[in-house]
C-alpha positions as CSV (number, residue, x, y, z in Angstrom):
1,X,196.8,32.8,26.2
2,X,197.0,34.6,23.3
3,X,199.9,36.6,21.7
4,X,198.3,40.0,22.7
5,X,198.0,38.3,26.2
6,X,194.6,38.0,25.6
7,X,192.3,34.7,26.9
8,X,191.3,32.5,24.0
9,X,188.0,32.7,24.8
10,X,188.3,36.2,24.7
11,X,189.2,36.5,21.1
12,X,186.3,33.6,20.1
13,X,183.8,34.9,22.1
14,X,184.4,38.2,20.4
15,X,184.4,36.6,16.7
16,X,180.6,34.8,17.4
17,X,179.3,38.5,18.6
18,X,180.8,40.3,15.2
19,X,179.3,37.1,13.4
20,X,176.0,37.0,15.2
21,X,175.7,40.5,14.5
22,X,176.1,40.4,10.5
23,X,173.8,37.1,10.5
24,X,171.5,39.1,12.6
25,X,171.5,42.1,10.3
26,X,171.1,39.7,7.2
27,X,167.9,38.0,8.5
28,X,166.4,41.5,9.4
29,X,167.1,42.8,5.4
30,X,165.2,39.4,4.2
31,X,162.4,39.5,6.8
32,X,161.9,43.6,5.4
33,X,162.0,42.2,1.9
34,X,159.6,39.4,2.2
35,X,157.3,42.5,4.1
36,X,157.5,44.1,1.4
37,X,157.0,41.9,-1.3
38,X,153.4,40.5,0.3
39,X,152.6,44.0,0.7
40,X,153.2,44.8,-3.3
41,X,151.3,41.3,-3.7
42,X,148.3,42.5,-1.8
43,X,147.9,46.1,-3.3
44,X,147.8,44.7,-6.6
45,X,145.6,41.8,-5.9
46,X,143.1,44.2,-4.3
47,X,143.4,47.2,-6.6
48,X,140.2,47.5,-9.2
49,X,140.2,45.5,-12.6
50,X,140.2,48.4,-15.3
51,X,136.4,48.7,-17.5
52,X,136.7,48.8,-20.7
53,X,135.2,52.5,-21.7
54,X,131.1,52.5,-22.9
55,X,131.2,53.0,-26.9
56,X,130.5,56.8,-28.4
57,X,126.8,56.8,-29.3
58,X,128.1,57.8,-32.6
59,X,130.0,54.3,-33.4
60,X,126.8,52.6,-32.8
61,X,125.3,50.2,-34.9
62,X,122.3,51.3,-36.7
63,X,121.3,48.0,-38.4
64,X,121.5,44.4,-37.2
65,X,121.6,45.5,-33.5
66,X,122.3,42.3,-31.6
67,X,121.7,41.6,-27.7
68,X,125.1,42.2,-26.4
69,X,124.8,45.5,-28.3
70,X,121.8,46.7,-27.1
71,X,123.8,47.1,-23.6
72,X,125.4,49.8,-25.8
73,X,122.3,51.9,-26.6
74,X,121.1,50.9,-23.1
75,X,123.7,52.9,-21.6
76,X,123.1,56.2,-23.8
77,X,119.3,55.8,-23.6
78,X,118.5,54.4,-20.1
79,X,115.5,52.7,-20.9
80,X,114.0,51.6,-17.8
81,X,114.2,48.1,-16.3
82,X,110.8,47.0,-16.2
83,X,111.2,47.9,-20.6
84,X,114.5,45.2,-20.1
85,X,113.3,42.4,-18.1
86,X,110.2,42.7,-20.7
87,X,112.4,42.4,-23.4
88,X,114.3,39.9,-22.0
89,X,111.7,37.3,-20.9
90,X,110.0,37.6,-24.5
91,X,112.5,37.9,-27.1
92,X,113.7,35.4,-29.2
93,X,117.5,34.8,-30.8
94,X,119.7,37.4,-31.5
95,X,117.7,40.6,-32.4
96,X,118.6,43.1,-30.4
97,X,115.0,44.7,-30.9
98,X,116.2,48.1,-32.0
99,X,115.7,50.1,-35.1
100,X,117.3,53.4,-36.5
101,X,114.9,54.9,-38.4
102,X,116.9,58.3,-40.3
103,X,113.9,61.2,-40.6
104,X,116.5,63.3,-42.3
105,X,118.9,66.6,-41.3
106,X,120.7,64.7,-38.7
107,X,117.5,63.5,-36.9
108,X,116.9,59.9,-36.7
109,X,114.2,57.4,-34.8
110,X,115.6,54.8,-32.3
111,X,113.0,52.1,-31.7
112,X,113.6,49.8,-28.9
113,X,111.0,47.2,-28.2
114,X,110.6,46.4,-24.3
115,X,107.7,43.3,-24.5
116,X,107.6,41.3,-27.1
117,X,103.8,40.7,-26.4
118,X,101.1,38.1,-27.6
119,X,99.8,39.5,-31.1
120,X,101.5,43.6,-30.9
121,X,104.9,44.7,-28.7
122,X,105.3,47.3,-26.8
123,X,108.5,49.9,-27.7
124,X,109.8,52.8,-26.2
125,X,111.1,55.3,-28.6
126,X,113.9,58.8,-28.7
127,X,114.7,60.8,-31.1
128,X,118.8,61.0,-32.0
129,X,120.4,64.1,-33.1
130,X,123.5,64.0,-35.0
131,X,125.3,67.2,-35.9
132,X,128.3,69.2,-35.6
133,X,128.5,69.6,-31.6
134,X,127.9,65.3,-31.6
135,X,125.5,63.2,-30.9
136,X,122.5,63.3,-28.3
137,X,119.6,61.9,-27.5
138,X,116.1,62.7,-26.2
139,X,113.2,60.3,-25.5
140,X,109.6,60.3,-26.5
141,X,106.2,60.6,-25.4
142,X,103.5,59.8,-27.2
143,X,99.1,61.4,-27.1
144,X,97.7,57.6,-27.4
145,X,93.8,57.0,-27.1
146,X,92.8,54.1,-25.2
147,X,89.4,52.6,-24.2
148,X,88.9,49.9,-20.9
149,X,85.1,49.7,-21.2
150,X,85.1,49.3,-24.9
151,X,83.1,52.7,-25.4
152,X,84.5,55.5,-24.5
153,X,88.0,57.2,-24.9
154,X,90.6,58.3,-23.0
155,X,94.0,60.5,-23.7
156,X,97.0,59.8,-22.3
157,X,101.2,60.9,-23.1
158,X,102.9,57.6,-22.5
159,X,106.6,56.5,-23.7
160,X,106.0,53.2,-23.7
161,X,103.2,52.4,-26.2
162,X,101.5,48.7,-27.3
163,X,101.4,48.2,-31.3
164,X,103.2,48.0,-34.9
165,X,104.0,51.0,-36.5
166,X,105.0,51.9,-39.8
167,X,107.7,55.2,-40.1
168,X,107.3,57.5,-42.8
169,X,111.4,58.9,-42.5
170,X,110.9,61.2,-45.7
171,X,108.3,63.2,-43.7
172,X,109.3,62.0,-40.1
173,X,106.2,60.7,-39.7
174,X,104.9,57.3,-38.1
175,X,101.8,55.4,-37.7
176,X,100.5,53.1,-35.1
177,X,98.2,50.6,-35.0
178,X,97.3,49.6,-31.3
179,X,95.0,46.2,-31.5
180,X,93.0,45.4,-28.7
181,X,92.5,41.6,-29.3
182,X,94.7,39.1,-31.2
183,X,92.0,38.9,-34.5
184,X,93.4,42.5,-34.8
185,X,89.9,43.2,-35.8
186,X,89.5,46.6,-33.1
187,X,91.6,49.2,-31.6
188,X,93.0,52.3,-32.1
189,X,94.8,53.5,-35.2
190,X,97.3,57.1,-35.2
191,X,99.6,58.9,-36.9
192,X,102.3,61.2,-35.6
193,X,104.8,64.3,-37.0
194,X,108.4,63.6,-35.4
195,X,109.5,67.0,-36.4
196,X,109.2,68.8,-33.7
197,X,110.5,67.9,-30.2
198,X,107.8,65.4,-29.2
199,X,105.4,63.6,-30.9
200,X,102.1,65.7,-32.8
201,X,99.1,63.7,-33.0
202,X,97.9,64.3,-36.7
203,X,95.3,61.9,-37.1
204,X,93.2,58.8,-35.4
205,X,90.9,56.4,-35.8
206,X,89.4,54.0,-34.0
207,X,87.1,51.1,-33.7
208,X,86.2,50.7,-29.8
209,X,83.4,47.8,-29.6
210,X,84.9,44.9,-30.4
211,X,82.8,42.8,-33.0
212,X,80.9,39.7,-31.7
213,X,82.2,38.0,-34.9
214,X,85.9,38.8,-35.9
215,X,85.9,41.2,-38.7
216,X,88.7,42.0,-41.1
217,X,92.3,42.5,-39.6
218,X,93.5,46.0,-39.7
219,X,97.3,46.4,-41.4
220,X,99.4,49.0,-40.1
221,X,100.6,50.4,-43.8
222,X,99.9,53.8,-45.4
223,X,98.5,56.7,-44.1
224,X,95.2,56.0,-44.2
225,X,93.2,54.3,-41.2
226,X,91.3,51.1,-41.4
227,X,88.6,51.3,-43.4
228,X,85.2,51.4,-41.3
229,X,86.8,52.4,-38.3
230,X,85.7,56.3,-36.7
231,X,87.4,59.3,-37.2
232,X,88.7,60.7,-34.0
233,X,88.5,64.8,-34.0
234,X,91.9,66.4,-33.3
235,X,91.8,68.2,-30.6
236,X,94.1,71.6,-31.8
């Protein structure tokens, strides 16, 4: 007996409820906080890895464009994907195979070859406007003569376009030279104002039968078409 007249058992069986009780009460607390600790672990394992934010076309580069920095322009210009995977399959080192041509007042030329090609690429081009209210874009489409039977021509607007050119920035003005064999020897030769807000066919030349003997090459330079080769009429 006890001195409150109280069993024994009474008073232990009494102390291992209280203690249960608290031990009971302190498992519960850990068993929250471990609950709560995998559930902070999986909303940060599963929440999105920040991106780092696309460069202003305005901090550009404009000379020695290399490949990881054509992703850049890519994402301002959206060239196309069949222009990338050409690029991509032909290029060679480094080079980025753009070019920032300035044509004066804010305006500028962005070349940006897609295949690199046999004997000639192939480049899409836009025109970039710089000015007070920023920087934009706009891309290009270009009049290009063609011939497939070697006699006749044909008159297309096309934004990619096969050959070297040459740009005249003080007059915004560039030439093309389209070859249609590798001894550069035939083709079609034009030149183009970029003042306006697509290309202007100015002039063009071409030579569509293909020699049975390779003649002299054709260079893309001046503003003068190869010599020998016919004078297309303008059209306007």
């Amino acid at each position: 007996m006890s001195r409150g007249g109280r069993p024994a058992a009474d008073t232990i069986g009494g102390m291992s409820g209280v203690r249960g009780v608290a031990i009971g009460l302190m498992l519960s607390a850990a068993c929250l906080g471990c609950q709560r600790r995998a559930a902070d672990s999986s909303t940060t394992s599963s929440a999105p890895v920040p991106q780092p934010r696309p460069r202003g076309l305005a901090s550009l580069p404009r000379a020695g464009v290399t490949v990881a920095q054509r992703e850049d322009w890519r994402r301002h210009l959206l060239w196309p994907d069949d222009c990338e995977e050409g690029f991509r399959a032909s290029h060679a080192g480094d080079d980025g195979g753009i070019r920032v041509v300035p044509l004066g007042a804010g305006m500028s030329l962005v070349e940006v070859t897609c295949a690199a090609g046999a004997y000639q690429p192939s480049t899409m081009r836009f025109a970039l406007t710089e000015d007070a209210n920023g920087a934009r874009t706009r891309p290009l489409a270009f009049p290009v003569y063609s011939s497939d039977d070697g006699r006749s021509l044909t008159l297309s607007n096309e934004a990619e376009v096969w050959g070297d050119s040459v740009v005249n920035g003080a007059v915004a003005e560039i030439v093309i030279l389209s070859l249609a064999r590798q001894t550069a020897d035939c083709g079609v030769w034009a030149r183009y104002s970029l003042a306006g807000d697509q290309p202007r066919l100015l002039a063009a030349a071409a030579r569509t039968r293909c020699p049975a003997s390779p003649g002299p090459p054709a260079r893309v330079s001046g503003s003068d078409p190869p010599p020998g080769w016919m004078t297309i009429p303008r059209k306007d």
